[in-house]
C-alpha positions in Angstrom: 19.6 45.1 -43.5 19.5 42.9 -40.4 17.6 39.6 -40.3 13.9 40.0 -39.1 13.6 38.4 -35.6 10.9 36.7 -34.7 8.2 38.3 -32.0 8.9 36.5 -28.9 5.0 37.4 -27.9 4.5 35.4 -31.0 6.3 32.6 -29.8 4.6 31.7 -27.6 1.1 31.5 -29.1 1.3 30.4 -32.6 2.6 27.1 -33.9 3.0 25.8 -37.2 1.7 22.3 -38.3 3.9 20.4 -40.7 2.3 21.5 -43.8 2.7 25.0 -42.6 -0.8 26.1 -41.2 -1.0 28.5 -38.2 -2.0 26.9 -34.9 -3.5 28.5 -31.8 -5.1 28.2 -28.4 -9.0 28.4 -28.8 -10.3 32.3 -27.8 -12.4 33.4 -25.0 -10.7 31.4 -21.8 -8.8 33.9 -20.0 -11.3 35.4 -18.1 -15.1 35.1 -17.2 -15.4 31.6 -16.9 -18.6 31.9 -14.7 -20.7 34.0 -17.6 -20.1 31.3 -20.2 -21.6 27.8 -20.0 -20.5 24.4 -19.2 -20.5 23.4 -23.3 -18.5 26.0 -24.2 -16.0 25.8 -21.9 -15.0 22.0 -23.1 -15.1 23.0 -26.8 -12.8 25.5 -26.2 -10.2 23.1 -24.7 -7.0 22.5 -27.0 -6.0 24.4 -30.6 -7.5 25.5 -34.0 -6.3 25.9 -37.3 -6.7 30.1 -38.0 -8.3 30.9 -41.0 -6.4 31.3 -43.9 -6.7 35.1 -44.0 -5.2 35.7 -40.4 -2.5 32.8 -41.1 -1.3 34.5 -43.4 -0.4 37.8 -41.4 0.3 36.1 -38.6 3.5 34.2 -40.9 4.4 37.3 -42.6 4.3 39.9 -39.4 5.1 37.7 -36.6 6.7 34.6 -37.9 9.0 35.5 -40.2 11.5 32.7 -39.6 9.0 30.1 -39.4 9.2 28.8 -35.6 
Protein backbone atom coordinates (compact mmCIF):
# COMPACT_ATOMS: atom_id res chain seq x y z
CA UNK A 1 0.00 0.00 0.00
CA UNK A 2 1.46 3.40 -0.81
CA UNK A 3 2.45 5.96 1.84
CA UNK A 4 -0.55 8.40 2.76
CA UNK A 5 0.37 11.85 1.38
CA UNK A 6 -0.40 14.65 3.09
CA UNK A 7 -3.42 17.18 1.86
CA UNK A 8 -1.67 19.95 0.31
CA UNK A 9 -5.15 22.12 1.21
CA UNK A 10 -4.03 21.01 4.64
CA UNK A 11 -0.80 22.35 4.38
CA UNK A 12 -1.46 25.24 4.29
CA UNK A 13 -3.81 25.87 7.19
CA UNK A 14 -2.85 23.71 9.99
CA UNK A 15 0.37 23.72 12.00
CA UNK A 16 1.60 21.70 14.66
CA UNK A 17 3.08 23.24 17.91
CA UNK A 18 6.01 21.31 19.43
CA UNK A 19 4.05 19.19 21.73
CA UNK A 20 1.93 18.32 18.87
CA UNK A 21 -1.35 20.38 19.21
CA UNK A 22 -3.13 21.55 16.03
CA UNK A 23 -2.74 25.22 15.16
CA UNK A 24 -4.96 27.44 12.96
CA UNK A 25 -5.92 30.84 11.68
CA UNK A 26 -8.85 32.26 13.85
CA UNK A 27 -12.49 31.80 11.82
CA UNK A 28 -14.78 34.28 10.41
CA UNK A 29 -12.11 36.86 8.45
CA UNK A 30 -12.56 36.12 4.89
CA UNK A 31 -15.37 37.98 4.16
CA UNK A 32 -17.94 40.57 5.69
CA UNK A 33 -15.66 42.60 7.57
CA UNK A 34 -18.15 45.57 7.51
CA UNK A 35 -21.15 43.46 9.43
CA UNK A 36 -18.77 42.53 12.32
CA UNK A 37 -17.44 45.01 14.81
CA UNK A 38 -14.26 46.75 15.45
CA UNK A 39 -13.57 44.18 18.80
CA UNK A 40 -14.00 41.33 17.01
CA UNK A 41 -12.05 41.96 14.29
CA UNK A 42 -8.68 42.48 16.54
CA UNK A 43 -9.41 39.25 18.61
CA UNK A 44 -9.51 37.42 15.58
CA UNK A 45 -5.99 38.43 14.57
CA UNK A 46 -3.25 35.55 14.71
CA UNK A 47 -3.93 31.52 15.63
CA UNK A 48 -5.73 29.17 18.18
CA UNK A 49 -5.13 25.95 19.43
CA UNK A 50 -8.33 23.60 17.94
CA UNK A 51 -10.06 21.75 20.41
CA UNK A 52 -8.96 18.53 21.10
CA UNK A 53 -11.90 16.75 19.32
CA UNK A 54 -11.21 18.41 15.84
CA UNK A 55 -7.27 18.04 16.40
CA UNK A 56 -7.54 14.96 16.48
CA UNK A 57 -9.23 14.41 12.83
CA UNK A 58 -7.55 17.04 11.54
CA UNK A 59 -3.89 14.70 12.40
CA UNK A 60 -5.46 11.49 11.46
CA UNK A 61 -7.34 12.68 7.98
CA UNK A 62 -5.23 15.48 6.90
CA UNK A 63 -1.88 15.22 8.55
CA UNK A 64 -0.90 11.97 8.39
CA UNK A 65 2.90 12.64 8.23
CA UNK A 66 2.87 15.24 10.76
CA UNK A 67 3.98 18.59 8.77
Amino acid sequence: MPKMKTKSGAKKRFSLTATGKVKLPVAGKRHGMRKRGNRFLRQATGTVIASEGDARKIRQHFLPNGL
